[in-house]
C-alpha positions in Angstrom: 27.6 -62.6 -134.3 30.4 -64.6 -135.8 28.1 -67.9 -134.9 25.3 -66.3 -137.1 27.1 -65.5 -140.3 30.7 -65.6 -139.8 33.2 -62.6 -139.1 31.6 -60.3 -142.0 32.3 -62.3 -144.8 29.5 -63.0 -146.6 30.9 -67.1 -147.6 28.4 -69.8 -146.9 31.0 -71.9 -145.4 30.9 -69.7 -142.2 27.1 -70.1 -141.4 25.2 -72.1 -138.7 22.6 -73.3 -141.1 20.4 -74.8 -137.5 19.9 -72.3 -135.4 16.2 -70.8 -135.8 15.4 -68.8 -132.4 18.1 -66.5 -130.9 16.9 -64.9 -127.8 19.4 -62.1 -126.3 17.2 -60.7 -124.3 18.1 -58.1 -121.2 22.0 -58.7 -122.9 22.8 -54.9 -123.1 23.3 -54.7 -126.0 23.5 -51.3 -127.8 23.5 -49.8 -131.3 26.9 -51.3 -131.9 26.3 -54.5 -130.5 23.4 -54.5 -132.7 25.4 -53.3 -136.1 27.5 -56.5 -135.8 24.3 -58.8 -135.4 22.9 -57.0 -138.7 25.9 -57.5 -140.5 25.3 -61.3 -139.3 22.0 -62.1 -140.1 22.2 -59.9 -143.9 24.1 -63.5 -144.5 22.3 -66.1 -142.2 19.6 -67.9 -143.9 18.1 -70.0 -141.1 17.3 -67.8 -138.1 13.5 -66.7 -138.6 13.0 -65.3 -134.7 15.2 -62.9 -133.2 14.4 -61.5 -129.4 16.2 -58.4 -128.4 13.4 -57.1 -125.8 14.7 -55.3 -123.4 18.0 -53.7 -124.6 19.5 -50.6 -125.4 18.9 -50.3 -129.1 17.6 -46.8 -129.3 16.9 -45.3 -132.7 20.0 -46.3 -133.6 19.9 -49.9 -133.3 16.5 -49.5 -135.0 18.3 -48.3 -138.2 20.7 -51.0 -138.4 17.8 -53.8 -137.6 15.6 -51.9 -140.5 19.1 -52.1 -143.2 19.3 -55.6 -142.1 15.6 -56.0 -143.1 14.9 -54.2 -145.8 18.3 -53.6 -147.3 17.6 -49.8 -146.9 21.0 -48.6 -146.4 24.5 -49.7 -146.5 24.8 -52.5 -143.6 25.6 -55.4 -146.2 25.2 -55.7 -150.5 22.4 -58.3 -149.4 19.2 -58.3 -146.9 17.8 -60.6 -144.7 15.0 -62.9 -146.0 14.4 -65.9 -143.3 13.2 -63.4 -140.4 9.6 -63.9 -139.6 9.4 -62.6 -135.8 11.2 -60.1 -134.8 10.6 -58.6 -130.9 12.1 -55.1 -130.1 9.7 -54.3 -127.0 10.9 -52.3 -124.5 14.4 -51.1 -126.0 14.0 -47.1 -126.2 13.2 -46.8 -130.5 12.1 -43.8 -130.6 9.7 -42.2 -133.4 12.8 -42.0 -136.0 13.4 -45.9 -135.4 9.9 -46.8 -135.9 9.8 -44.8 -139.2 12.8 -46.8 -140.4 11.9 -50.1 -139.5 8.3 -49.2 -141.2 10.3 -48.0 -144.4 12.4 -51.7 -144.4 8.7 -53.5 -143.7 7.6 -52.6 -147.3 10.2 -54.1 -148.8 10.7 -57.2 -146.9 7.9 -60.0 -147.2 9.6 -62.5 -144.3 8.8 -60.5 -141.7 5.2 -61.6 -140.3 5.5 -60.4 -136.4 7.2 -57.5 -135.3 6.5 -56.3 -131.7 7.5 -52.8 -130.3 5.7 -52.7 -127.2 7.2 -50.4 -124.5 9.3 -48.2 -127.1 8.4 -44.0 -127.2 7.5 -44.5 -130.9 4.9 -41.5 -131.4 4.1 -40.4 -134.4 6.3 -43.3 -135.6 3.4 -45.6 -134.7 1.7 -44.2 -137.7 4.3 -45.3 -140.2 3.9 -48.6 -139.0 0.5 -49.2 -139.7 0.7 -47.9 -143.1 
């Protein structure tokens, strides 16, 4: 995460400004894992896909992606606006996720792709199409 957007601070100086397609596919990585990414990319403006498919992210990690997104919570004072595709298949968001990461899609206008294949989302699917 600290490659992304520096050790939590938010100072420009810190930032890759090349990197466009991070991948971390099958990594493991949890909701924690995930919460220091968020904090990353709320201050990385040149990343516009991020591929977590296949991880442990759970509802969760769905809530920290959506704050990232849509600056619905507390994860950083800013949100992220470069993400265009963002691929979540496969890593256990639930309903509750999918209702959040719906929630963040309203207010974010980067995000053109988001793909939750292979996640329990329910009812949640419903929020997403609204």
């Amino acid at each position: 995460a600290e490659m992304l957007g520096g050790n939590g601070a938010e100072s420009s100086e810190t930032f890759n400004t090349t990197l466009e397609h991070v991948d971390l596919s099958q990594c493991s990585i949890g909701p924690e894992g995930v919460q220091h990414l968020a904090r990353a990319l709320c201050v990385n403006a040149s990343i516009k896909t991020l591929v977590l498919n296949v991880n442990h992210l759970y509802d969760e990690g769905a809530k920290e992606l959506a704050e990232m997104l849509g600056k619905i919570g507390a994860v950083s004072s800013r949100s992220n606006t470069t993400l265009e595709h963002v691929y979540l298949n496969s890593c256990n968001i639930g309903h509750v996720g999918a209702k959040l990461l719906a929630e963040s899609l309203r207010v974010n206008t980067s995000v053109k792709t988001l793909k939750l294949s292979g996640n329990p989302l329910r009812e949640g699917a419903s929020a997403l199409a609204r």
